[in-house]
N, C-alpha and C positions, 0 to 999 in steps of 0.2 A: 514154245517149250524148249525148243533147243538152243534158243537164244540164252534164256531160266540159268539151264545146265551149262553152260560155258562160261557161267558168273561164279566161281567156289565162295567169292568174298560177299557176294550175296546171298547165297546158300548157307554159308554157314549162319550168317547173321540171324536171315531168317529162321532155320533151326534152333538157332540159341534163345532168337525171342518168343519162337513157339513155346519151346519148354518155359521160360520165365509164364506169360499167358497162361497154360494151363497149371502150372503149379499155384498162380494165382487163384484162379477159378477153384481149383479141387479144392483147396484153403476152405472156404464158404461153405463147401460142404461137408470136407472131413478134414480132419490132422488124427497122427499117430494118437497123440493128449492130448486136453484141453491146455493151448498154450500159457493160458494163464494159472493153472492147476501148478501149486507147487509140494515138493517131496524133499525135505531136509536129509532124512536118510540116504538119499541119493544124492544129494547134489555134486558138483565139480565131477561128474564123470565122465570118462574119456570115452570119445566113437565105439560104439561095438559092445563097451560095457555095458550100459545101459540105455538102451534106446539104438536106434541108428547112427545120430550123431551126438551122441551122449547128451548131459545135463549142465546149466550154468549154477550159480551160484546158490540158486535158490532149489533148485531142484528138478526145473523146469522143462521140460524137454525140449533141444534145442532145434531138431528138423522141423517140432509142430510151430516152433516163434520163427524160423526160417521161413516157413509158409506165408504163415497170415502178416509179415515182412513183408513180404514178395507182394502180397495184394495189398495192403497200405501203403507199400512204396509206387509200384504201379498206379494206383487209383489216385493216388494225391499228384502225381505227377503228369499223367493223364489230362484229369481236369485244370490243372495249372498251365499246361503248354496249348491246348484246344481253347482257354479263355484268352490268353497273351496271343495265339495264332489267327482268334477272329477279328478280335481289338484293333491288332496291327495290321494284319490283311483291308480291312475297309479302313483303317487309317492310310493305308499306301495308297490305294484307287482313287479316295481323296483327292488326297492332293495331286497324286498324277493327273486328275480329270481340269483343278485351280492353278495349279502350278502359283508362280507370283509367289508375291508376300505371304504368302498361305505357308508354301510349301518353305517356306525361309525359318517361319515362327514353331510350325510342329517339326521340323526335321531338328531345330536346334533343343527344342524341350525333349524328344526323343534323345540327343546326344546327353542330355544333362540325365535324365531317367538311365541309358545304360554305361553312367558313370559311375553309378551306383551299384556296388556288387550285391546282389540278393540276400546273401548275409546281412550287412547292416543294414537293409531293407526291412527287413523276418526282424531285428532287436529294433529298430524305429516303432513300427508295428505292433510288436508286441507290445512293447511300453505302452502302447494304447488299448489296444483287442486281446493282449493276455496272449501268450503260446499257445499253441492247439493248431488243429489241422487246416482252420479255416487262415488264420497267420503266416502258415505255410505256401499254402495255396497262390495267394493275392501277392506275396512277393516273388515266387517266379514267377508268377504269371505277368507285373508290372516289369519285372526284369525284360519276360520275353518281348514285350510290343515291340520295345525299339528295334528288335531284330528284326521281327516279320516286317515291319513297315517300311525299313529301307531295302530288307529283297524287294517285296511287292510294288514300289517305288521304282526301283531299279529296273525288273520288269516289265510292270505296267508301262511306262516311259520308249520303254523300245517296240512295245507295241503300237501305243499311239502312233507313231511315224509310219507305220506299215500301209499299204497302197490301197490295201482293204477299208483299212479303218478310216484314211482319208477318203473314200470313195464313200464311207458314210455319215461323214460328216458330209460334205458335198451334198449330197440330197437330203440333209435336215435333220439326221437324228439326233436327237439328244444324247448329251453326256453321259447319262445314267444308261439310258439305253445300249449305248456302246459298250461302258464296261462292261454289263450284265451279260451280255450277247459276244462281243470281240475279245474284252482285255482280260476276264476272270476266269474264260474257260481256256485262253491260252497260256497261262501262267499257274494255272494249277500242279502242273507237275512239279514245278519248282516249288510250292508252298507245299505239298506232300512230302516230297523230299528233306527240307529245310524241317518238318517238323519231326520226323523220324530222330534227324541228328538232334535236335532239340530236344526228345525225351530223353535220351542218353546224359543230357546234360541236369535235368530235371531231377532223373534219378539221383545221381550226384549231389546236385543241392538239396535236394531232401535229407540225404545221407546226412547232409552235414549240419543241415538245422534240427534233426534231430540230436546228434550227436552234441551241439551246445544245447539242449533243452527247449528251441523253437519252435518242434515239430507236436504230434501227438503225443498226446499226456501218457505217462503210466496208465495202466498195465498191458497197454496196446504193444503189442512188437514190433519194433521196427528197425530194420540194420542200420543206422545210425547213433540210437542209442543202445545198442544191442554189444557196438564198437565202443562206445563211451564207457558202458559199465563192466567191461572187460577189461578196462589199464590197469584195474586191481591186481585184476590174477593174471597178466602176462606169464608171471615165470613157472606157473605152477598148472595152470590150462589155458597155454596158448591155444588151444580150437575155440576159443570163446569170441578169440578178435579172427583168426583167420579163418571163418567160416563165412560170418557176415563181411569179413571184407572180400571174398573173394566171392560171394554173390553179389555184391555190388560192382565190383572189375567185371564179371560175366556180363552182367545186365547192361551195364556203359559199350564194352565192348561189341556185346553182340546188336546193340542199335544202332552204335556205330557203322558195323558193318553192316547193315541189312541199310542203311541210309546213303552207304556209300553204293552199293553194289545196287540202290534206286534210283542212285542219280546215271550210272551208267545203259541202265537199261530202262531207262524213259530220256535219254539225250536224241532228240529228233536228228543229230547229227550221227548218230553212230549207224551207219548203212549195212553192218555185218551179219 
């Protein structure tokens, strides 16, 4: 614990991602309005006026599309980086186990997959599967492999040479065996870590595939397109764009920091 508290850049992180998480959650079960309920009478009204954070265009109330935001952006992002982090994970062990031409042919189609930005990843895609959340999903998620595979790679690699792991090899174990046993539970920390900063990035691209219409359809909220259908009214309710943009800065930041303030306080190197 006193380790915990001498981390602020961890602390805070984690603070900021707890509230992001339970604002998620409470979404499911309640918002101020029904986000999707609109009131013309009302619309374009400013914080305080009506509602907590007033109404967009339609009438809409902007805290309750803030919310269920928050858990569509969480959840699609989520399942995106846990899919690209398992993918890659047993594609690194892989080939750390074959090495050789093995590791020559997927390490080079990995570099060709994260040449591709996940953007025109989500329009390839769509042009086939239509936008929607599932669109979403499968391009960061294709995005992530190449990441996780060359940590898990990188990793795995320095453990195989360790004195241990040649000592079982030496008495017959199997390949499988080792990783399961020696290479996965010691490189775990670093794949936890690695996926932390990976959500922050997640969030991001979801932001932004919605924000070109790659993401979830109307009349789901989402601060991507929440950002998009706000350059309307820039000059007349700027809260439209800086609301959802500054819960999307929150949420990148604070996984950031809770990813950074993981890698310091799971570094077997840090004796303090």
């Amino acid at each position: 614990m006193k380790k915990i508290l001498r981390r602020p850049i961890f602390l805070t992180g984690l603070v900021i991602t707890a509230i992001l998480v339970i604002v998620a959650l409470v979404s499911l079960v309640w918002t101020p309005q029904p986000p999707t309920k609109m009131n013309i009478l009302h619309k374009l009204q400013p914080p305080l006026a009506y509602g907590f954070l007033g109404t967009d265009q339609f009438g809409r109330d902007l805290a309750s599309a803030l919310m269920v935001g928050a858990w569509n952006s969480l959840s699609t992002s989520i399942l995106a980086v846990l899919i690209g982090a398992s993918v890659g994970t047993a594609v690194g062990v892989i080939v750390a186990m074959y090495r050789g031409w093995f590791e020559i042919v997927i390490m080079r189609g990995c570099d060709i997959i994260f040449a591709v930005p996940p953007i025109l990843s989500a329009m390839m895609l769509g042009a086939f599967l239509g936008s929607g959340r599932f669109t979403a999903i499968i391009a960061i998620a294709v995005f992530m492999v190449p990441v996780f595979a060359r940590l898990t790679l990188s990793a795995a690699l320095q453990i195989w040479t360790r004195d241990y792991v040649m000592a079982a090899v030496g008495i017959g174990r199997s390949k499988g065996t080792i990783t399961l046993v020696h290479v996965l539970p010691n490189i775990s920390n670093q794949i936890i870590v690695q996926v932390t900063i990976q959500l922050g990035l997640a969030i991001l691209t979801e932001a932004g595939l919605s924000f070109l219409g790659l993401g979830m359809p109307p009349p789901a909220p989402t601060w991507g397109r929440m950002l998009a259908d706000a350059q309307t009214f820039l000059g007349i309710a700027p809260w439209l764009a800086i609301l959802p943009g500054l819960a999307i800065a929150l949420a990148v930041l604070g996984l950031n920091m809770l990813g950074d303030g993981l890698r310091d306080l799971l570094d077997p190197r840090d004796k303090s």
